[in-house]
Phi, psi and omega in degrees: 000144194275161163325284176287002169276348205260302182300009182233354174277333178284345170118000165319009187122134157312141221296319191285309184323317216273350175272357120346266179335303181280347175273352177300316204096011191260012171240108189238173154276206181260355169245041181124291187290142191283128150280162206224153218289309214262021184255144204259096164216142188285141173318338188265342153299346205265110174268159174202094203055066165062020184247102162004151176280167161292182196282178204254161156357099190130352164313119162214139199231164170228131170236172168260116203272168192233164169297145158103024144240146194248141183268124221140132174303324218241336180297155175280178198046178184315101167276118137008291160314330173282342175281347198228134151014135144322291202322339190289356199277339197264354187307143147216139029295161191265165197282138181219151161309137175260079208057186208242146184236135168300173170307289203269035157244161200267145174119200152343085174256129150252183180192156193191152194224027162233130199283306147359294163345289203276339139339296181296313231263316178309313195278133182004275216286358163285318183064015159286147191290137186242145182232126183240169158221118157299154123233159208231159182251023136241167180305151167280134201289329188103354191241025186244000152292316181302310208301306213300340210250035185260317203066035222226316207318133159270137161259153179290142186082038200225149180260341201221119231263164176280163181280152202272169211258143173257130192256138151200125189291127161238000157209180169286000183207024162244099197254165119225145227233126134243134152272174168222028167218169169201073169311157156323115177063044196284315184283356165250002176279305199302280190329319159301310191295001168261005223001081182228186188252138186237140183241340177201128179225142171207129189287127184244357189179147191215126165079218173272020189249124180249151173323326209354094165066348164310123176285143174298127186069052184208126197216160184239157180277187173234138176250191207281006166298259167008285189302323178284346176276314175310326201243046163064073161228000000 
């Protein structure tokens, strides 16, 4: 792939910006030398403003969204997007969500611009474990552990009951929740069908991958560890 094509699918800019870019001098090799539009170098050589290129086609990063941003491109207010590098917004093939988080919850986000992937990491049948912590705005009644792990529970508007869920009480108005699905609004549909309230929710994990210690509105890539530890290797 030529050069300014490889820099305007990572997001630097437009194909005419990024041939700019390189009559500026602002494209080296890793010892320096300005590169030229029409030169042949692997991509882990490739400098931009004396900084590595981002990763090539296969990126996946995880932040920790914070409440009060929306997952989306397009929406008025705090995008997701905003928390990251512009250029991720421009990527192509483009950077997308690995599912979804509502505005006030919290955690765990990946993004990944391969599509296959994120196929994988979503579908039934990975069954990966998603991990939330609640607080609720009432006491637990005592019987929705049971309920939750049954599989038997409907949701309202639903054809089909959920798969069951693992409930551990840490306080009276405190959970964690684990699934191995993720319907629209699901841990706050379930709680209503118990009728209580979720007040504060935040994803402590998804597969084997945890925050460990990522500040809220700050993300990190993931290396290819990282991806194996998501789907328990």
């Amino acid at each position: 792939m030529k050069l300014v094509r490889l820099l305007a699918n990572l997001g630097y800019g437009s194909r005419k910006q990024v041939a700019q870019l390189f009559r500026e001098g602002a494209v080296t090799d890793a010892a320096g030398d300005v590169l030229y539009a029409d030169d042949k170098v692997e991509h882990a050589d490739v400098r931009f403003e004396g900084e590595p290129l981002d990763p090539p086609q296969g990126m996946i990063l995880m932040l920790n969204k914070p409440t009060g941003y929306t997952c989306s491109r397009k929406d008025v207010g705090r995008l997701v997007y905003d928390l990251l590098p512009p250029r991720f917004g421009v990527r192509n093939p483009v950077l997308s969500t690995v599912g979804r988080l509502d505005r006030d919850t919290s955690g765990v986000l990946l993004f990944t611009d391969d599509g296959p992937l994120l196929h994988r990491i979503i579908s039934p049948k990975s069954a990966l474990a998603k991990v939330y912590e609640a607080t609720l705005a009432e006491d637990l009644r005592g019987d929705e552990g049971e309920l939750f792990a049954a599989g038997t529970l409907m949701l309202e508007g639903e054809k089909d009951p959920l798969e069951p869920a693992g409930l551990e009480v840490l306080g009276t108005r405190h959970v964690r929740l684990t699934l191995t699905e993720g319907r629209y609004h699901q841990v706050r549909r379930m709680f209503a069908a118990v009728g209580n309230h979720v007040v504060t929710l935040e994803r402590m994990a998804v597969g084997g991958l945890t925050l460990g210690g990522l500040e809220p509105g700050t993300w990190r890539l993931l290396t290819p560890e990282d991806v194996r530890t998501l789907f328990g290797g």
